[in-house]
C-alpha positions as CSV (number, residue, x, y, z in Angstrom):
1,X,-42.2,-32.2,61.3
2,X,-45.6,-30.8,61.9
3,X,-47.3,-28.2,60.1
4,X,-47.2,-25.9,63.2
5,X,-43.7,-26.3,63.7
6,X,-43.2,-25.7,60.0
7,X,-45.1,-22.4,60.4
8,X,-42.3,-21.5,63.8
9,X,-39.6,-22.4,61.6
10,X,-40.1,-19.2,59.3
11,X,-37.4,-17.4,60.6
12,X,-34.9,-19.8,59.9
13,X,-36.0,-20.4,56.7
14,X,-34.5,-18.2,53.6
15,X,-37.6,-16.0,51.5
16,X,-37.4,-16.4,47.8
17,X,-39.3,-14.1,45.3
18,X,-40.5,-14.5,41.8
19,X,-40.9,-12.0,39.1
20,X,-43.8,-12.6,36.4
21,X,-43.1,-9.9,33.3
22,X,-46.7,-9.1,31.7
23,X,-47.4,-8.9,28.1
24,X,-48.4,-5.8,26.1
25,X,-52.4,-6.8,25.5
26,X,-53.2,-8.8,28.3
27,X,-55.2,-6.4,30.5
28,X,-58.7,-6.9,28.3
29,X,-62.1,-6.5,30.1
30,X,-63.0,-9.7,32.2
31,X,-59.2,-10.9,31.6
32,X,-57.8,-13.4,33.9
33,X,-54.4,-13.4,34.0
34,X,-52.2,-16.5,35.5
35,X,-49.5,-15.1,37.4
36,X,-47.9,-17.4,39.7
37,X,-47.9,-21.6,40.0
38,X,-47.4,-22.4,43.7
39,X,-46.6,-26.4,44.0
40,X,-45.2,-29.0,46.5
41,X,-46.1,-27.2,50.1
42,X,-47.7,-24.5,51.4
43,X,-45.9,-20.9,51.6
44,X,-46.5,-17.8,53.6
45,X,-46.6,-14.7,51.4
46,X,-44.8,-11.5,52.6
47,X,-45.1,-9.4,49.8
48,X,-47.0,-8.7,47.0
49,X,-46.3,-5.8,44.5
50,X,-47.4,-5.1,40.8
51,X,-45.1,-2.4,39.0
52,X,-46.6,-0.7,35.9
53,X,-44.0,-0.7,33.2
54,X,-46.0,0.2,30.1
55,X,-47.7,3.4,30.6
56,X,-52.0,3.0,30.8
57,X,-53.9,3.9,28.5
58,X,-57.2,6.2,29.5
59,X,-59.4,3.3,29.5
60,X,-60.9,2.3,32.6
61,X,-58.7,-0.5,34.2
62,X,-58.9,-2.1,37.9
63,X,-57.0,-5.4,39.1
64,X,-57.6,-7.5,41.4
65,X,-56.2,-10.9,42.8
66,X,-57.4,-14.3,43.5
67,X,-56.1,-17.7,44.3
68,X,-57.6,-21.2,42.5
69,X,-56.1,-23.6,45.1
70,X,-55.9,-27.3,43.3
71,X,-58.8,-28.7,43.5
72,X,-60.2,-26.1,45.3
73,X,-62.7,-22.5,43.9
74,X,-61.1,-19.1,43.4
75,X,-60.9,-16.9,46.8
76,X,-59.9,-13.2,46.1
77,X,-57.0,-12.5,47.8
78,X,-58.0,-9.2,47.5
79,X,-60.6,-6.2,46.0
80,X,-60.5,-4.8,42.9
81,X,-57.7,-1.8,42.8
82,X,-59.0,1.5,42.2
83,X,-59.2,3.2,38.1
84,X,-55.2,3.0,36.7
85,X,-57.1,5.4,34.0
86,X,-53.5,7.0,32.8
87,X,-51.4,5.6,35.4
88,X,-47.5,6.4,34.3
89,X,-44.4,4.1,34.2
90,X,-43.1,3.2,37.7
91,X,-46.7,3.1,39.5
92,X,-47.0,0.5,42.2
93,X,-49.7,-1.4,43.6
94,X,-50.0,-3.7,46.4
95,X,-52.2,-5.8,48.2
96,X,-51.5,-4.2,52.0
97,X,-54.5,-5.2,54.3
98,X,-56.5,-8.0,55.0
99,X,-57.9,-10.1,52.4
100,X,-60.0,-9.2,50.2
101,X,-59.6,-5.2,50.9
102,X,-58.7,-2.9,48.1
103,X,-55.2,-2.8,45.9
104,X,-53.3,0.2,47.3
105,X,-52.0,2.4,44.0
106,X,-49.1,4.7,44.6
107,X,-48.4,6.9,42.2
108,X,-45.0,8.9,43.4
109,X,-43.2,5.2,44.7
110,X,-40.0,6.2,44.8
111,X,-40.4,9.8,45.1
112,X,-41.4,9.4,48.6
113,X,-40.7,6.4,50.7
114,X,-41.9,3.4,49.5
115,X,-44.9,1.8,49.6
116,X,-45.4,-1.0,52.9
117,X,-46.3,-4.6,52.6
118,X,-48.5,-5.5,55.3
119,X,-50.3,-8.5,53.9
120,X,-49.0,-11.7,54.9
121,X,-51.0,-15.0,53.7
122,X,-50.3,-18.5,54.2
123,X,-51.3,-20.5,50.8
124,X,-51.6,-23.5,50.1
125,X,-50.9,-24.9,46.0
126,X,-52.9,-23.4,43.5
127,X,-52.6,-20.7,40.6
128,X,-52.5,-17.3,41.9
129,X,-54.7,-15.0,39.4
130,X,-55.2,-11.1,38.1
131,X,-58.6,-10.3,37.4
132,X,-59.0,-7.2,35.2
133,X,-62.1,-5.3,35.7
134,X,-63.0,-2.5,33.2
135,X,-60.8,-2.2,30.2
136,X,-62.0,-2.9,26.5
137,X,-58.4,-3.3,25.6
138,X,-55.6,-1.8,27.6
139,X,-51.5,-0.9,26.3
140,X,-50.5,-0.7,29.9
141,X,-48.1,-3.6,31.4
142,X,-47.8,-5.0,34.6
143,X,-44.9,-6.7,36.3
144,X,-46.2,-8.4,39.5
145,X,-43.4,-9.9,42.2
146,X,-44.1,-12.2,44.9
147,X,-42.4,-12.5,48.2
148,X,-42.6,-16.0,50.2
149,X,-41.1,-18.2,52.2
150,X,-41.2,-21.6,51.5
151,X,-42.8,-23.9,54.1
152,X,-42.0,-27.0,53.4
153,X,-38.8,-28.5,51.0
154,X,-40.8,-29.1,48.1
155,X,-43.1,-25.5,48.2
156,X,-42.1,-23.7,45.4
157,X,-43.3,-20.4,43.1
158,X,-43.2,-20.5,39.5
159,X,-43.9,-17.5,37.3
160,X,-46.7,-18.2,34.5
């Protein structure tokens, strides 16, 4: 099967997601932080989220995302978020334009409808990364969830 009739099979093929937990002390300044393994195939992303679940502290934090495909250079998948100075338990952020464009935070997700996953990106193997931008040492912890569809047999997403 072709690539291109790989990529018109989507629909017919089941998404999968993966949850990475993160670790108290891992959002230091200049920090980057594996999250995901993506191996054996491409896969086309159709959701992105990271969840606070340890409030932040008031140090200066941004995150951003990047991709290192193998053998390949880091591309930012997206822009550095803006400040989660203080941001409380249950605050979501999410990659939901174009490459490289700015984490959306939301604050009250939940409280009002939701927050929309609009990014869609079709990568190939590599290490999906968090940059952290800002913090001299940070208490807050993020969980970050990935929603793909495999497309080929093998593709596959492994927490890190």
């Amino acid at each position: 099967m072709s690539f291109s009739q790989k990529v018109r099979s989507i629909s017919t093929t089941q998404s999968r997601y993966e949850r990475r937990l993160g670790v108290a002390g891992e959002l230091v300044l200049a920090a980057a932080v594996p999250l995901f393994q993506i191996s054996g195939g491409p896969i086309l992303v159709t959701g992105c989220y990271g969840k606070v679940t340890t409030a932040f502290a008031v140090a200066a934090t941004t995150v951003q995302l990047q991709i290192t495909p193998v053998g390949g250079i880091a591309q930012n998948l997206s822009a550095a978020s803006g400040n989660l100075t203080g941001a409380v338990i249950n605050t979501t952020l999410a990659p939901t334009g174009a490459l490289a464009v700015a984490i959306t935070i939301e604050v009250t997700f939940g409280a009002t409808f939701g927050l929309a996953l609009t990014n869609q990106w079709l990568l190939i193997p590599g290490v999906i990364t968090e940059l952290v931008g800002g913090a001299t040492n940070n208490a807050g912890v993020l969980n970050w969830t990935i929603i793909y569809t495999p497309l080929s047999r093998a593709a596959n997403v492994v927490a890190l």
